[in-house]
Every structure is written in C-alpha cells, then in structure tokens.
C-alpha positions in Angstrom: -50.9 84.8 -50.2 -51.7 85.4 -46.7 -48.6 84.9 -44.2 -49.3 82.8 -41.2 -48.6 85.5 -38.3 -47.5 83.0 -35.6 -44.9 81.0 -37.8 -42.1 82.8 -35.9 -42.0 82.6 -32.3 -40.5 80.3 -29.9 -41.2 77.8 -27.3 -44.8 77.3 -26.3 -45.8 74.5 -24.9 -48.4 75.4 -21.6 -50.8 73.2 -19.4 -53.7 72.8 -21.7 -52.5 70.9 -25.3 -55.1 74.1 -27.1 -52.9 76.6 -25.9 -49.3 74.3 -26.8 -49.2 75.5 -30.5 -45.8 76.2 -30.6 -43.1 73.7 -30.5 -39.6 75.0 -31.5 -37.2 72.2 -31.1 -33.8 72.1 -33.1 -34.5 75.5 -34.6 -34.0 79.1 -33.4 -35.4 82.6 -34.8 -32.3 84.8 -36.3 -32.8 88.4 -36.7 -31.7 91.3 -38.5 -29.9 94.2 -37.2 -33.4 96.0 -36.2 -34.3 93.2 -34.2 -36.7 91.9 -36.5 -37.1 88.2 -36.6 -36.5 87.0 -40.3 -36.4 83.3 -40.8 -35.5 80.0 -38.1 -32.7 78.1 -38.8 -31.4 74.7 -36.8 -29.2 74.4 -34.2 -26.1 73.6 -34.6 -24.9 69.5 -35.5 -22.2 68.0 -33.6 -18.9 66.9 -35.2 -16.5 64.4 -33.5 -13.3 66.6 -31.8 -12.1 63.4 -29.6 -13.2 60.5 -27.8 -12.4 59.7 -24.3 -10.2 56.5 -23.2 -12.7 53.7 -22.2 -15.5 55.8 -23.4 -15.5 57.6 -20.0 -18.0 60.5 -19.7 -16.9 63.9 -18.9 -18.4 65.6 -15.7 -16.6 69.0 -16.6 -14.1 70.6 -19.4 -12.5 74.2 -19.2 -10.4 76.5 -20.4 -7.9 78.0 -18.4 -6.7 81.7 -18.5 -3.9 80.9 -19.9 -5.2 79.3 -23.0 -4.5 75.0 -21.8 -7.9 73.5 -21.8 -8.7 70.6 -18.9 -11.4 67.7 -18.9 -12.4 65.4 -16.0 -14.1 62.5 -16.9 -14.4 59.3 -14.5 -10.9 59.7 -12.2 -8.6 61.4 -14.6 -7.9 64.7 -14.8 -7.2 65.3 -18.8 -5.6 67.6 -20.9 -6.2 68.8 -24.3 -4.4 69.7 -26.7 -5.4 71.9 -30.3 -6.4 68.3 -32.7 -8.1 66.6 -29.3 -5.3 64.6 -27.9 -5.8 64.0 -24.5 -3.0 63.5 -22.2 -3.7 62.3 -18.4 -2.6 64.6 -15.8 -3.2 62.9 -12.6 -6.1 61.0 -10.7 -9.0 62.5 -9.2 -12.5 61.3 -7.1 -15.4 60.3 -9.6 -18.3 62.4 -9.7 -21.3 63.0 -12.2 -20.1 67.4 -12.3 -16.8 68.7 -11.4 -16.2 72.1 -11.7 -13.0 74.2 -12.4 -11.3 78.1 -11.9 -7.8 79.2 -12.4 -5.5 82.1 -11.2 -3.3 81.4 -14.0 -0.6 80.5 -12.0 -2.7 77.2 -10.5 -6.0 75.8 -10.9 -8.8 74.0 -8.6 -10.8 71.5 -9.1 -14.0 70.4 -7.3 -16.8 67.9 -7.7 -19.2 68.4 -4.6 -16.6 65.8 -3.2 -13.1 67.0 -2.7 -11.2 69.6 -4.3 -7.5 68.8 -6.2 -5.1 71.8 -6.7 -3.5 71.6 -10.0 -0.1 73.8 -10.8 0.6 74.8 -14.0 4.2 74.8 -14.5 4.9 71.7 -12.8 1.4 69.8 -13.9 1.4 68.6 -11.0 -1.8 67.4 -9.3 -2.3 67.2 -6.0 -5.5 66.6 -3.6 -6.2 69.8 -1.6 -6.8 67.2 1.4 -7.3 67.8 5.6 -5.5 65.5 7.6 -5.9 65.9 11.4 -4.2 63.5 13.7 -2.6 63.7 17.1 0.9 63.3 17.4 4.5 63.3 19.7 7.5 64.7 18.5 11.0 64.1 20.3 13.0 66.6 22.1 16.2 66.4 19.6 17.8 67.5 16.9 16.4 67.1 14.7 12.8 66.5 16.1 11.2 63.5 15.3 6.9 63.6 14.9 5.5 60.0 15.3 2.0 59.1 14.7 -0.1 55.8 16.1 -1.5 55.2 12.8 -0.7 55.7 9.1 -0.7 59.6 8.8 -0.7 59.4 4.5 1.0 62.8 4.4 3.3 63.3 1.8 6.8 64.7 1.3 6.1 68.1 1.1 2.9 68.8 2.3 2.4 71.7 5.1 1.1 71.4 8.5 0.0 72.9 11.4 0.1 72.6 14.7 -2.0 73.1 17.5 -1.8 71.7 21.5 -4.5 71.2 24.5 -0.9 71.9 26.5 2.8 73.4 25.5 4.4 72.6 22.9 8.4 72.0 23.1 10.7 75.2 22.4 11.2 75.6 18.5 7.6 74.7 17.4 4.8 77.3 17.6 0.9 77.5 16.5 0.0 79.4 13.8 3.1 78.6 12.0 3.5 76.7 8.4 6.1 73.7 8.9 6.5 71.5 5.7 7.1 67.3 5.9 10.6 66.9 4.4 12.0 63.6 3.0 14.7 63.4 6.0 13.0 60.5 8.2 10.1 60.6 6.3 7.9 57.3 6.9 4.6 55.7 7.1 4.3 56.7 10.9 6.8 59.6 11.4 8.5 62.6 9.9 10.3 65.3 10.0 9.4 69.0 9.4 11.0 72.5 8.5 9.8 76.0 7.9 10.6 75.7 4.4 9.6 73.5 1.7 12.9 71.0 1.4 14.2 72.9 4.0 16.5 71.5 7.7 14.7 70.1 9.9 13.0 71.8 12.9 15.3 70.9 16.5 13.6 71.0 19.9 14.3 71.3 23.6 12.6 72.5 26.7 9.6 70.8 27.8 6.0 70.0 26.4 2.5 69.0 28.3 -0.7 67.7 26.6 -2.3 66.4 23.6 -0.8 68.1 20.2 -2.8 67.9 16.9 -1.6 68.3 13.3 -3.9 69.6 10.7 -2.2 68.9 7.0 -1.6 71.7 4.2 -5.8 72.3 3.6 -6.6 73.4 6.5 -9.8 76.2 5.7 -10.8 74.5 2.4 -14.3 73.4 2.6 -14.5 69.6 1.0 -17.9 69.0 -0.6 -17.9 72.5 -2.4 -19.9 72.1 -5.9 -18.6 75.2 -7.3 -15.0 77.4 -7.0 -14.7 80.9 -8.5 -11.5 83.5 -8.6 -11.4 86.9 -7.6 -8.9 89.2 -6.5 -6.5 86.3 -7.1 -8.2 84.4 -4.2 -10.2 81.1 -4.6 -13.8 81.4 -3.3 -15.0 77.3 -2.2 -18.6 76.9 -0.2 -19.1 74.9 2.6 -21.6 72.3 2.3 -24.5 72.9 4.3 -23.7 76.0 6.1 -24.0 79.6 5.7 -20.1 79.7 5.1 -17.9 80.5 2.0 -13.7 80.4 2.8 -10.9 82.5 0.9 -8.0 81.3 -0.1 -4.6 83.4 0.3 -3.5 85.6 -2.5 -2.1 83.5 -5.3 -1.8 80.4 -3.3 -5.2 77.6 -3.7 -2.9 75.7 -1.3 -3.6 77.8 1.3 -7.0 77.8 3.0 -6.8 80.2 6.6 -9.9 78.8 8.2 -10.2 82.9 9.5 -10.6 83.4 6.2 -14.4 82.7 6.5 -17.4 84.8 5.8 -21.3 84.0 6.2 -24.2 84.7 4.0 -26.4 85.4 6.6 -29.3 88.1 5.8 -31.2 85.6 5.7 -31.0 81.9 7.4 -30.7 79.6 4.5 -28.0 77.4 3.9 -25.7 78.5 0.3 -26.3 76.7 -2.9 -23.1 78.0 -4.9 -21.5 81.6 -5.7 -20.2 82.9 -9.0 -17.5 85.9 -9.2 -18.7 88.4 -11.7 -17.6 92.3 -12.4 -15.5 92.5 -9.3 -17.9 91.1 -7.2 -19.2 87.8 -5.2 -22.3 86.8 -5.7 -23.4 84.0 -3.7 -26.7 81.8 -4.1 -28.7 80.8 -1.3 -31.6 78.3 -1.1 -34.3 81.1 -1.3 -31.9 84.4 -1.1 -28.8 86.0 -2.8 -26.0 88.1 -1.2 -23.2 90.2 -3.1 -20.1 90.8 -1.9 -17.3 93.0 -2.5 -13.3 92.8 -1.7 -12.6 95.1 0.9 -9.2 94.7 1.8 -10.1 93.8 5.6 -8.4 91.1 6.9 -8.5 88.1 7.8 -11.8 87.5 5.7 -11.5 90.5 2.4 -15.1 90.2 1.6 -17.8 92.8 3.1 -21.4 92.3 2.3 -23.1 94.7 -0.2 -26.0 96.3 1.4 -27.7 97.2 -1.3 -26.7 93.5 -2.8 -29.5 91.0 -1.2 -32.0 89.8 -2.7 -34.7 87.6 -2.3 -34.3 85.0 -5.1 -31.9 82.1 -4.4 -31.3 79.1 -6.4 -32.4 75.1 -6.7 -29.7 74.0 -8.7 -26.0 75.0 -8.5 -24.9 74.2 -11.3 -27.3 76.4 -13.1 -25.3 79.4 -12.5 -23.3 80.7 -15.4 -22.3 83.9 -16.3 -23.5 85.4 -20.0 -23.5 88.5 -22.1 -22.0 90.6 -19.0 -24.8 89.0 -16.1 -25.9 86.0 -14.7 -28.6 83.6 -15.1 -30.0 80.5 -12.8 -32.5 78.5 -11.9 -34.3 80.0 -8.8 -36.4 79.4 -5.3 -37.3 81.6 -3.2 -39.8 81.4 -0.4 -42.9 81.5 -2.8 -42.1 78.9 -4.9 -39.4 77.6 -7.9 -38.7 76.5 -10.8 -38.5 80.0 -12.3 -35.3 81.1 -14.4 -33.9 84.5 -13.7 -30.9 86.9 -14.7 -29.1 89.6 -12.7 -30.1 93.3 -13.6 -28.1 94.9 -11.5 -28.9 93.3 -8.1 -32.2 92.4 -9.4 -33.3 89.1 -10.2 -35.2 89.8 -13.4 -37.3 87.1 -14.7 -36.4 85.6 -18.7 -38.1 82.0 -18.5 -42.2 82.1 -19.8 -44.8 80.3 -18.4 -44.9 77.6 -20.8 -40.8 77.0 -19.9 -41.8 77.2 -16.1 -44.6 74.8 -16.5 -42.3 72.5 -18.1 -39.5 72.8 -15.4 -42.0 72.3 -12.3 -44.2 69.5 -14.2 -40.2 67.8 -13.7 -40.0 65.5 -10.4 -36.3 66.7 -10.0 -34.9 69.9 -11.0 -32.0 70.1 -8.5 -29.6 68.8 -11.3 -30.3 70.9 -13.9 -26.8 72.3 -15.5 -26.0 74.8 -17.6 -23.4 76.5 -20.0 -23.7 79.8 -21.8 -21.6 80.2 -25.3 -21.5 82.6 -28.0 -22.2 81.7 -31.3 -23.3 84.4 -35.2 -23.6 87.0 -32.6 -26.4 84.9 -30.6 -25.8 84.8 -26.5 -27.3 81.3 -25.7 -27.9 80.1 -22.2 -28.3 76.2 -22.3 -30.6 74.6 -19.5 -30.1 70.8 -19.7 -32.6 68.3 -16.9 -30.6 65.3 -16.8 -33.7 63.7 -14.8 -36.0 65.4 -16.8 -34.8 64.7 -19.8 -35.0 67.8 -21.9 -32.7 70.9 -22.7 -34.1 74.4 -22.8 -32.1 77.0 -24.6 -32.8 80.7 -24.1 -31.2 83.3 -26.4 -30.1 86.8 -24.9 -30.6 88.6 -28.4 -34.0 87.4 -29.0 -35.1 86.7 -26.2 -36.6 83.6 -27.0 -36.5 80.0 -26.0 -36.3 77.2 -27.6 -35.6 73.4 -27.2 -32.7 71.2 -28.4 -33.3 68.0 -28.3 -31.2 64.2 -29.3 -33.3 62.0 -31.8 -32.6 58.2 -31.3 -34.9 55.1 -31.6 -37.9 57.9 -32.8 -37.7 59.5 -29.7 -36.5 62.7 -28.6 -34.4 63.2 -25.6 -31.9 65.9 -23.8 -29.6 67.3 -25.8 -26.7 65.4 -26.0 -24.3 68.3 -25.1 -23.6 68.7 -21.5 -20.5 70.4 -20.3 -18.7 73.2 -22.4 -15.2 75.1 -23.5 -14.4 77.4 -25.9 -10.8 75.7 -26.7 -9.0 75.8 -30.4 -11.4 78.1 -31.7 -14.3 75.8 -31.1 -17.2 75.3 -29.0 -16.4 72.0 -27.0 -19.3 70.0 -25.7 -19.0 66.5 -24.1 -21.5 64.0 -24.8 -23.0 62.8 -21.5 -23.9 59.6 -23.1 -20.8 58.6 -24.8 -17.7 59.6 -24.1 -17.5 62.1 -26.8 -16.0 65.6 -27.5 -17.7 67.1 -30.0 -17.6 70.9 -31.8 -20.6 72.7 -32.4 -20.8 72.7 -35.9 -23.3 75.4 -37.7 -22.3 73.0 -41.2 -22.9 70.0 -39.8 -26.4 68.5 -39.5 -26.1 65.2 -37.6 -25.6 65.1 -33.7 -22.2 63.2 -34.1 -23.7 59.8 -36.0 -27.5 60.6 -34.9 -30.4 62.4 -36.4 -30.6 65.6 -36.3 -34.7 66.1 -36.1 -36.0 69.5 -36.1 -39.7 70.5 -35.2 -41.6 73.6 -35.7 -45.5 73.7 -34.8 -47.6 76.9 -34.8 -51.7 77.7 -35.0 -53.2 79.2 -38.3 -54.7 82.6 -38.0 -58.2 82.4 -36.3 -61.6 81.8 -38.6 -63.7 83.0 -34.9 -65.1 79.4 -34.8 -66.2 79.1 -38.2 -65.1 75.9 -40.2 -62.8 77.4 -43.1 -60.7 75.7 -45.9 -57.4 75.6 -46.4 -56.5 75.1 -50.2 -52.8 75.4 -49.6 -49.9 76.3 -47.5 -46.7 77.4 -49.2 -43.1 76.8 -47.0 -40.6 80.0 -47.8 -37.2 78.1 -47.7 -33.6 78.5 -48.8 -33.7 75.6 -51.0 -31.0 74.2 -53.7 -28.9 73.2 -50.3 -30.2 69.3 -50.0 -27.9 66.3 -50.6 -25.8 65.7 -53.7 -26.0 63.1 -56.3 -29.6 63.7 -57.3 -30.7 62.4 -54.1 -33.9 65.1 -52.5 -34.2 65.7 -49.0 -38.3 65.6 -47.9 -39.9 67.8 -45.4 -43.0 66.9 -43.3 -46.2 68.8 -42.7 -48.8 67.3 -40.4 -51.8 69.2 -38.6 -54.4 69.1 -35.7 -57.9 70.2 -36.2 -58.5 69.5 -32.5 -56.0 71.8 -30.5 -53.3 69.0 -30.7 -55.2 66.5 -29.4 -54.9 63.8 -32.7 -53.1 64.6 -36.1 -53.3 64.1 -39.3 -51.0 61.5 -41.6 -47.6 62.7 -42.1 -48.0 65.1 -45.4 -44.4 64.4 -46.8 -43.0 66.1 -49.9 -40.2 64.6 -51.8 -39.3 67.5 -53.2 -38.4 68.8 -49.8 -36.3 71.6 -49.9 -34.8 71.1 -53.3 -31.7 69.0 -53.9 -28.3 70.4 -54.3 -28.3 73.2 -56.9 -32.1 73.2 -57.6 -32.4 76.7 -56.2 -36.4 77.5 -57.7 -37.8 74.4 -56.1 -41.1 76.0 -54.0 -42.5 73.7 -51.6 -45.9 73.5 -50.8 -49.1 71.2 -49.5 -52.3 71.3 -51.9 -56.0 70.4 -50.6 -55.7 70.3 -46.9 -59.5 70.0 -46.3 -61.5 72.0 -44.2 -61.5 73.1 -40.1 -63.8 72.0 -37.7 -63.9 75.6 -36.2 -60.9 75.1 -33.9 -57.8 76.7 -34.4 -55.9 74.8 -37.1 -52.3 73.8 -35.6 -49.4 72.8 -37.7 -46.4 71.1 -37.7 -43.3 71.0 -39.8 -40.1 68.7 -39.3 -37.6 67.3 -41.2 -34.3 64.7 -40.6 -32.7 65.4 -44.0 -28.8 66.2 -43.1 -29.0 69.4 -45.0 -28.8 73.2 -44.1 -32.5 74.4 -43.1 -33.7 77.7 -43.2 -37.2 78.6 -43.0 -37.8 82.2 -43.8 -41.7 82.1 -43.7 -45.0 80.0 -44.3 -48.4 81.5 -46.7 -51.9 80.1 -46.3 -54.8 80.0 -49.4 
C-alpha cells in the first residue's frame, strides 16, 4: 500500500479553500532524534489544579525566582501553594493582562494600569503610586507638613521635595524623607530621613510654592510589561519613546533621571523584554537593544549594532523561548507577521497560511502569548482573544499547528491563556472560567470539555484524471481506547471539490481499538471515485483516549 505523502505536515490553511488541505488542530508532528517526523499525536488535555474564588479569571500567573508562584485574577493578588491553595495577598486594579518580574528580594506587578510592589519577606503589597501635592510645613521642632486636601499617603511611604522658592533650613531637594506615624493624619504629617525614624526640625526662613512628590516618583503608570536586569526593574512609559530604571535592588525606587529613549527611529515603544544580558525593547515598527553600561544616572547604552527594523503590534506577544525571542510584528510595510530573534535579526517563523489567518483577524493588538517546554518540544503559544483562535508553533519542528476548545460543536481559542511552570506542572488559567488547570499529556478532555482533534491533508495527485480509491488504511497505536468493552470511533470524511462540500461522516466503531485490543487495523473500504480534483481528507475523533497517528495508506 501506497503511503499518502502529505499526511504529516502542519498548519495549512491559505486564501483559496483548494490550496487549505491541511488542518492540524489538536495534534502536533513528534520526531525522532534525526529530525524525522514519525507520527502526530494530540495536544495535551487539561486537568483541574484549582479554581479561583468567585470564579474570577486570571489576567496573569508566575513564578518567582525563588520558587512562590503568584496569580492576579479580578483585584486580588494570589498566592499558590504546591496542591493549588490559594491564599490572598493583598488588593490590586482589575485588568484583562497583568504582568509580573522579580529580583528575588521583591516583585512588580503591572497591568497597563498601575504597577504594585510586592516584598517577599514581609508579603506585603503595596501600590507603587505618584502623589504630587503642594504643601506648608511649620518652622518647629518637629516640623509639621499640612496639606489642603486629603494627601492619602501612608505611614511610611517616601517623598520628595521640590520648591518654586526656598525651602526652610533642615529640608533639602533631592533628598528621601519618609511619613512617620508621629502626627500622622488625613491632612498633615511628619517626616524623617529614615523609615520610623525622628522627625525632621526646621528653622530659618522659606519663600514660595513647595511640592511633594510620594515614594514613585520615575515609575511610569500604564506600563504593560516589567522585566529585571542587572537587579534593576525596566517599566515603559505609555506613549512615549521612554523606558525608566529602577535603583539597584529597590522596585520602590524610580529616579526619574533614570530614563532612556528608544529613539533611532520616531515611534512610540510597545513593550521590552530582558534577555542574555541585554534589553531589548519593541517599538511600533522598530526594535532597539540595549546593554548595562554602568553610566549613571540612566545604566543602559544603546547597541549600535542592535536596531532593527521590525517592531511589534501586540505586547503581550513577547516571550522569551529556547534561548531567543518571538513576537508578533509591524513594521513600516505591513503586520501581522511572527518573528524570532537571531541574533539582532528578526527572522521570520510564521507561513503564509498563519499570516493570512492573523491579518484576515479585525484585531490583532491583543494577541498574547506563553512559551513552555514540554517531551523535549519548545512550544510558542499565540492565543487572539478577538479572533478567537490559538496558533502554536514548535521550535523543534518547526511547525505550526492549532489548539483549539470544542463546546456546543464549535471550535474556539484554546482555553489556556496565561502560564507558570509551578510544582512541577505546567499551569494554565482558563480565560473563561476561573480555572487552573495542568497540562496533562494523559489526560484527554480540556478540563470537563471535549477534546476534538482534526487532521485534513490532499491525496497524492492523479494529474486531473478521475481515479478510484478502493481504500485508505489509518496506521495507529491502537489497544489504548476506553475500558469496559466500550470502542472509541474515529471519523473519516473527504472533499472531491478542493474543500468546498464533503462527504457524510465515514465513522468506524472500531476506532482505534478498545483497551487491550492491540491488532485492531482501521480502515475505510469503497470510497468511490475522483472527479479529477485533488482528493482532500479529513480525520477527527472526540474519544477521551490517547491518539497517535503514525501514518495513512491509499489502494
């Protein structure tokens, strides 16, 4: 028996439905040790790790370097524990994505809102806020600061302090004061140069308007993504051209010196990422790398040879995997392409049957993706929440495919959104319901839903002629289906018109053998004849069995 050449393969699905012959969905090709591509087997099922108080989705779950994995879902910052209890660890701003980096000593949070500085050994949460109001402080000892409206600062949170005029004698500029609890009210306070510390006396004389800035001064609020380098935080500022530094070891600490621009060329930053030493930061239509220089008061120094002209559409498409980085990119030209750092070169890895799919999509600026690790297989995980469809591409291969929900007979996204690798599993969060689940090789439902995989590919060519196919034998590991004497079944169907209209559903009860019946063969018997058009199959099954397809043979 002849073997059907284009059974392996991955995604394929282009502009005309005569060229979209291959449909990979809930499968991926495995490969030997040479490379060579020796059977498809199904994504991975999702199996219940936790579920989230009120059924709250999660915007974003990591894992810290020290090994304590955090998850923000509606305004609570959670976290998790090996088992999936959940413990609350303070309140936060809702957002659809929040993002998260560590220095092992503290870790930041931000959400394209505001950013929240969490610390470790204290878990203590605290908002990394700017409070500017004017102020008058008393000539006395101790000094008393008085504000005309509420000032929501809190017992010890730092400030600074700046004047149109002279401050009194013992306060200066440039100079960390803390808000002690001595006199400490809704409208006044008083301050030292230490945290807890006595309180700051004046004399002398002061003139004109003073101006207190609270303990985040530099950090810019609205950043969608935070990375750690050089034990400094790196936050962008909405908008601008501008990413700020944070000092060294302290994501309280935001110098608004610290400041550098991505200006080679004159679009406005999308997101940066911190990879082998280095900054690289995403503009709308061009990319800049950056190295720590030591220089003060901003470390980071452009790389010359760094820029490129390739920015990105979608921040949260930036993830780092297998030692690079992939996105979703723009550049002046165009979008909707997916790339990966070689070097400082963006190198193209989507097709153009993924690309069509992406820019057929009326938004692509939410895409999001997570990169994991799974039988040796680097995946990269493209999810269009608009859209409504998840690409996957894998590193080894280098092949796509799609992963896809099955509810109500309709595919949709994959359910898996946000990702940790936390107690020895891969943690995804169900964007839908509120759900932590492990990806789960054994498993073969998505949590309590069907778990549909598709694979579609075109006979070998009969140049136009009408040709008959007696038969078409599956190659399967088989024996694996359901206990109790109960047969999982397997669907063939086909197109004799380049896709266009199908045949019934061919099913076979047989399927892939029930549990133990390891000589079960599975094949279709008198498929008729062609019409001279390729032939294009399809293949799919919902059984909740394992379900490897090593090959396919036409007669």
């Amino acid at each position: 028996m002849p073997v059907m050449p284009g059974f392996f393969g991955g995604e394929d699905i282009q502009r005309s439905l005569n060229l979209s012959d291959n449909r990979c969905i809930n499968l991926y090709p495995t490969t030997n040790d040479s490379g060579t591509v020796t059977g498809l087997i199904t994504t991975p099922g999702l199996s219940l790790y936790s579920t989230i108080p009120g059924s709250i989705i999660a915007s974003g779950i990591y894992t810290a370097s020290n090994g304590r994995c955090f998850m923000t879902a509606g305004t609570t910052l959670y976290e998790i524990t090996s088992g999936g209890a959940l413990t609350s660890r303070g309140t936060i701003t809702s957002s659809s994505v929040a993002r998260m980096s560590d220095n092992g000593i503290e870790m930041i949070i931000v959400n394209g809102i505001d950013g929240w500085l969490y610390t470790f050994d204290t878990n203590v949460l605290a908002k990394i806020s700017v409070v500017q109001l004017a102020f008058t402080v008393t000539l006395a000892t101790p000094a008393v600061f008085s504000t005309a409206v509420v000032h929501n600062l809190n017992v010890g949170d730092k400030i600074r302090l700046t004047t149109t005029g002279a401050l009194p004698t013992g306060l200066a500029t440039l100079t960390d004061y803390y808000v002690i609890a001595a006199g400490f009210g809704a409208s006044s306070f008083q301050v030292s140069l230490t945290p807890a510390g006595a309180a700051v006396n004046t004399s002398g004389a002061q003139s004109g308007v003073h101006t207190l800035t609270s303990s985040g001064y530099g950090f810019p609020n609205g950043s969608k993504t935070v990375s750690y380098i050089n034990g400094r935080f790196v936050a962008c500022a909405p908008n601008t051209q501008a990413f700020y530094v944070s000092d060294v070891l302290m994501g309280v600490n935001w110098n608004p010196l610290n400041v550098q621009t991505v200006d080679s060329n004159p679009d406005y930053l999308i997101g940066g990422i911190a990879s082998h030493n280095e900054l690289i930061m995403f503009c709308e239509q061009s990319g800049e790398v950056f190295y720590d220089s030591g220089t003060v008061p901003s470390p980071f120094v452009r790389n010359v040879s760094g820029v490129f002209e390739v920015g990105c559409i979608a921040p949260y498409s930036i993830a780092k995997i297998d030692n690079s980085v992939m996105w979703l990119g723009k550049s002046t030209t165009g979008q909707g392409i997916i790339y990966r750092l070689n070097g400082y070169t963006p190198a193209r890895m989507s097709t153009y049957s993924i690309e069509y799919a992406i820019q057929s999509m009326t938004v692509i600026t939410d895409a999001i993706a997570f990169t994991y690790q799974q039988d040796g297989h680097h995946f990269y995980v493209l999810t269009f929440p608009t859209g409504n469809r998840t690409f996957v591409f894998d590193v080894n291969t280098q092949l796509w495919h799609e992963r896809a929900g099955f509810a109500g007979g309709l595919l949709k996204r994959w359910e898996a959104q946000e990702y940790a690798f936390f107690d020895n599993k891969h943690l995804v969060c169900d964007f839908e319901e509120g759900k932590i689940y492990y990806l789960n090789l054994d498993a073969y439902l998505d949590g309590i839903e069907t778990h549909k995989w598709i694979r579609s590919w075109r006979a070998p060519p009969s140049d136009m002629k009408r040709a008959i196919h007696h038969k078409l034998t599956l190659e399967a590991e088989v024996g694996v289906g359901l206990q109790g004497g109960v047969t999982p079944t397997v669907m063939l169907k086909y197109s004799n018109d380049g896709g266009h209209t199908w045949s019934a559903d061919n099913w076979r009860d047989m399927g892939i053998g029930a549990a133990g019946e390891y000589s079960k063969r599975v094949f279709w018997h008198r498929l008729g004849m062609t019409t001279g058009q390729p032939r294009i199959y399809e293949l799919s099954g919902t059984a909740p069995v394992k379900t490897m397809l090593l090959n396919a043979y036409l007669e």
